[in-house]
C-alpha positions in Angstrom: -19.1 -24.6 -24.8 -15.9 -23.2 -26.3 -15.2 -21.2 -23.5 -16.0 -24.0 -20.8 -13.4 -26.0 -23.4 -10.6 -23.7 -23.4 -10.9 -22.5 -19.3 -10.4 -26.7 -19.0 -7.5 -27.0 -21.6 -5.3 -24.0 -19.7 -6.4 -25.8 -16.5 -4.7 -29.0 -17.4 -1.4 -27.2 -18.7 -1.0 -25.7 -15.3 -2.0 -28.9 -13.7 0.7 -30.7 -15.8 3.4 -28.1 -15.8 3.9 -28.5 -11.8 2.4 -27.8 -8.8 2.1 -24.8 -6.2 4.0 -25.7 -2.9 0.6 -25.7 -1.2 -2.6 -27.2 -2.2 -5.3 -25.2 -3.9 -8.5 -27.0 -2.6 -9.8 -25.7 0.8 -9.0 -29.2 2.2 -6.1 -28.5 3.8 -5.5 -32.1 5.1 -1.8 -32.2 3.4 -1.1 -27.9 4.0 1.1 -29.2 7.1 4.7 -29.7 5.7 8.3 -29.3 5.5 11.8 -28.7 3.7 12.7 -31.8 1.3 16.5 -33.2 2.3 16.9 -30.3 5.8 17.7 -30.5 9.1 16.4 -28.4 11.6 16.8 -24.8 11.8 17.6 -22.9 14.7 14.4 -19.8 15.3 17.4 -17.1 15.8 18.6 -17.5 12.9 15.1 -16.8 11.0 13.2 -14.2 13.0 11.7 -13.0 10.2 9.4 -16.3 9.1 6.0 -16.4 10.1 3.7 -19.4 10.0 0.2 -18.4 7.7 -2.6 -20.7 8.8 -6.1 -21.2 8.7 -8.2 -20.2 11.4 -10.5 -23.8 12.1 -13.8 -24.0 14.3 -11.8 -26.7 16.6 -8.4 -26.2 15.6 -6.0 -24.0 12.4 -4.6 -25.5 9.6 -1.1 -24.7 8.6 -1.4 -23.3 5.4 1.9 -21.5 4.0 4.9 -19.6 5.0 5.9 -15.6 5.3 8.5 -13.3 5.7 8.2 -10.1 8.0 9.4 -7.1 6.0 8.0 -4.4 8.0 6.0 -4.0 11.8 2.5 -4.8 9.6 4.0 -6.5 6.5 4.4 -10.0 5.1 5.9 -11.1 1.7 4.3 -14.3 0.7 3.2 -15.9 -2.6 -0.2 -15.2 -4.3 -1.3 -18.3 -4.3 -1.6 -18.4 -0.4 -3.8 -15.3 -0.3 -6.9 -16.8 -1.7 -8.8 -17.4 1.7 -10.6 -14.3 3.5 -8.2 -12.2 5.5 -10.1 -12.4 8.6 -9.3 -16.3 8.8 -6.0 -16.1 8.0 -3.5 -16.5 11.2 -0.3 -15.0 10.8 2.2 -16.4 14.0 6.0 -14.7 14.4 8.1 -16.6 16.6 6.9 -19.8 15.9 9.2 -22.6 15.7 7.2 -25.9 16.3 4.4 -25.9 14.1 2.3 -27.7 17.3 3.3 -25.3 20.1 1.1 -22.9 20.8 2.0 -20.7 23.9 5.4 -19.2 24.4 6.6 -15.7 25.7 8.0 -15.1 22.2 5.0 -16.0 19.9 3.1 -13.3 18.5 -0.1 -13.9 16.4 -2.3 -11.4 14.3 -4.8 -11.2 11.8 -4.6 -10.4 8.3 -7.3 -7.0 7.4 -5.7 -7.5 4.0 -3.9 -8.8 1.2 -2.7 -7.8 -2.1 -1.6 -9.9 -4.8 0.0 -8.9 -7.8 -2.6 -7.6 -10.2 -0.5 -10.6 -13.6 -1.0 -13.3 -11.1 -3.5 -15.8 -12.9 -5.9 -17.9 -10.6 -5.9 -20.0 -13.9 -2.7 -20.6 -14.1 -1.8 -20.6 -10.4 2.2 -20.2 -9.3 3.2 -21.9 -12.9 1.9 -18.7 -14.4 4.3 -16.5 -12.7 3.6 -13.1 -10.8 3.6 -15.7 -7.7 3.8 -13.2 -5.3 1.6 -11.1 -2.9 1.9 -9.4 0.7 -0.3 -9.9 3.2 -0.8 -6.8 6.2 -1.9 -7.3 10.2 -3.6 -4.8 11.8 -1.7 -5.1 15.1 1.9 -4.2 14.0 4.5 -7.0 15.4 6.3 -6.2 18.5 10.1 -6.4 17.1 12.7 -8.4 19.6 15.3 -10.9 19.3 13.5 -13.5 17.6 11.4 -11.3 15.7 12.4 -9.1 13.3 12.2 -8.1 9.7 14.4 -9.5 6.7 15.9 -6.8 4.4 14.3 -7.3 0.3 16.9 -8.0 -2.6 17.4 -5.0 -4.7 18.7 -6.9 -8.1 17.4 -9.6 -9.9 20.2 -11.3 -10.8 21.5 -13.7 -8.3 24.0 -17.0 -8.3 25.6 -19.5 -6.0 24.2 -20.6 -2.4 20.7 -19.8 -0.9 18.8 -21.4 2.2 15.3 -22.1 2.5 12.9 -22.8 5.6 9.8 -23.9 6.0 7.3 -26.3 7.7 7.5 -28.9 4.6 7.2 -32.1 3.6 10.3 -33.7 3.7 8.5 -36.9 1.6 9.9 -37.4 -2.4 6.3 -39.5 -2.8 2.7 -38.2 -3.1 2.9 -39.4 1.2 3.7 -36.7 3.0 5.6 -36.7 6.1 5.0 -34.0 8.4 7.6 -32.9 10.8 7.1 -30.3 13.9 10.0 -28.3 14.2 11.5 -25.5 11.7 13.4 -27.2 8.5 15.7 -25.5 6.6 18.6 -26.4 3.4 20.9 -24.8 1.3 20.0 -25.5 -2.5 22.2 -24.1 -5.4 20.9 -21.7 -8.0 20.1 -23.0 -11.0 19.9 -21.4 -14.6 16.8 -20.6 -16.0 17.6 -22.9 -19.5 18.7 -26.3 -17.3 15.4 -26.1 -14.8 12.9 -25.5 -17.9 14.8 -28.4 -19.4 14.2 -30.4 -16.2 10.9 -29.3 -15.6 9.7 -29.5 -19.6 7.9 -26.1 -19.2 8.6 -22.1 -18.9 8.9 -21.6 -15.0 7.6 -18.1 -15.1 7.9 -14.3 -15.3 10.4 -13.2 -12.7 11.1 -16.2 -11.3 14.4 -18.4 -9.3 15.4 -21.8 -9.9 16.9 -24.2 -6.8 17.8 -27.4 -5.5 17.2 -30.3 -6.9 19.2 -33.4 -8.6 22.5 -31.9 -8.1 21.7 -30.7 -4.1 19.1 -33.7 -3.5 17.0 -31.1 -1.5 14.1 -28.5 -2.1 10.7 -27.4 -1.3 7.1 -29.2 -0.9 3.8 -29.0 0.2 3.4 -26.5 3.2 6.7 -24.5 2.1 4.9 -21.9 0.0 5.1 -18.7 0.2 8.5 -19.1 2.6 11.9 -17.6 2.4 14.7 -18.3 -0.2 17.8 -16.1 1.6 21.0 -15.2 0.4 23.3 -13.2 3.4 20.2 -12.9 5.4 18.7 -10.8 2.8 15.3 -12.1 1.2 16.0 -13.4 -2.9 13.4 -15.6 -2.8 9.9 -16.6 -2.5 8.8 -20.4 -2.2 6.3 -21.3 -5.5 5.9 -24.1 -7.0 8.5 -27.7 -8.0 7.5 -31.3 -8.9 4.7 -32.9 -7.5 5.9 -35.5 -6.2 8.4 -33.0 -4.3 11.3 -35.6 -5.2 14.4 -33.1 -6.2 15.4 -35.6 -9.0 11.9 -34.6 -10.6 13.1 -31.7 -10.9 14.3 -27.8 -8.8 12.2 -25.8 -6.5 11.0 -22.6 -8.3 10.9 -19.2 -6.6 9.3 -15.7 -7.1 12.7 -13.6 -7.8 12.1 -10.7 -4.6 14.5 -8.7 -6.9 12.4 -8.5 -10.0 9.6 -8.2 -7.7 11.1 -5.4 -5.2 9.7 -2.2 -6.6 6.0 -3.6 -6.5 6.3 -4.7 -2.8 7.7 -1.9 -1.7 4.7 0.1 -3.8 1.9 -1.8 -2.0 3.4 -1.6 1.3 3.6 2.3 1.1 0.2 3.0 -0.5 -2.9 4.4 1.2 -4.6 0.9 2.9 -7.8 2.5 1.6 -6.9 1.9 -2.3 -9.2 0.2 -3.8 -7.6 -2.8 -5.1 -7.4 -4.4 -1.3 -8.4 -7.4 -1.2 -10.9 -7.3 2.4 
């Protein structure tokens, strides 16, 4: 009874501090979304996104966003790696999220995932450690409108970033689902002002962006996409407001820099270690 009480308690604190940029229920009725306050982004200019979706007996779900850091690697956030690999899609060279043949998409299968070992399921992306990579079995075929984005090195970071995603560009609980690639530039916030906005730590390792001041940020369907400074990869998309309105409050990010040594230790192991998730 205690247990049952106190599971439910840490539950509701999660629940309450914000929400994960995708939804955790298998329903994935809202997963198809985009950038809050963008316009659309041009697919030569982001090579390195992929699309992560759910493979559907009569049609996949859009589930979360990717970056390419390597001919079998993606960088995404934890919290998108809770389906089985084998039904998770992962599509380079995508820029409508409806279009479906092209000379220049390329889709594989995920054999595996890893998320970092201090994520909590309990307390989701709020918890920090938001972060996981995801690896195809089929290495990606590299060319001008795929290719793989170069990791931040440092932690600390300030002024301009862009983000892009499939998003929902709606501030209300209705979500409005665009097509096409969104992205926005969002200013880096400090850690004290975007706990003040948000009421709540925003994590271990973590960015803050967007917002009141820029009137832009993430939503439902962003997670897991790129925050990118200089076409180098800073960010990761985690979690924000629910009601994805920036005046609620800045989009919060897995910092790739704090995070950099751990990716770059997963994606050189032995596949065959035993904490893969299959």
């Amino acid at each position: 009874m205690c247990l049952r009480l106190v599971c439910a308690v840490l539950v509701l604190v999660a629940a309450v501090a914000g929400q994960a940029i995708e939804e955790d229920s298998i329903d994935t009725s809202n997963f198809n979304s985009r950038v809050v306050g963008g316009v659309v982004s041009e697919l030569s200019g982001t090579p390195y996104i992929v699309s992560i979706s759910l493979k559907g007996r009569q049609k996949d779900k859009q589930l979360c966003a990717g970056s390419i850091v390597a001919e079998q690697w993606i960088v995404t956030a934890a919290h998108c790696l809770k389906d089985p690999p084998y039904r998770l899609l992962i599509t380079a060279g995508l820029h409508s999220i409806n279009q479906t043949e092209s000379p220049i998409i390329q889709q594989r299968r995920c054999d595996f995932y890893r998320r970092h070992e201090n994520y909590s399921t309990i307390f989701g992306a709020t918890g920090g450690y938001d972060v996981g990579v995801a690896h195809i079995s089929t290495p990606f075929l590299f060319m001008k409108f795929i290719q793989p984005i170069p990791l931040h090195e440092k932690a600390e970071v300030q002024g301009i970033a862009s983000i892009f995603g499939w998003g929902s560009i709606s501030t209300t609980t209705d979500r409005n689902y665009p097509h096409q690639l969104q992205t926005a530039d969002l200013t880096l916030q400090d850690v004290k002002s975007c706990e003040l906005a948000h009421n709540t730590s925003i994590g271990v390792g973590t960015l803050c962006a967007g917002g009141e001041k820029d009137n832009r940020g993430a939503c439902i369907g962003d997670s897991g996409g790129p925050l990118v400074q200089g076409n180098i990869l800073i960010g990761v998309v985690s979690w924000g407001p629910p009601t994805c309105n920036p005046k609620d409050g800045p989009s919060i990010f897995s910092n790739v820099g704090y995070y950099a040594h751990w990716i770059k230790k997963q994606i050189q192991s032995d596949v065959n270690e035993n904490n893969l998730l299959k």
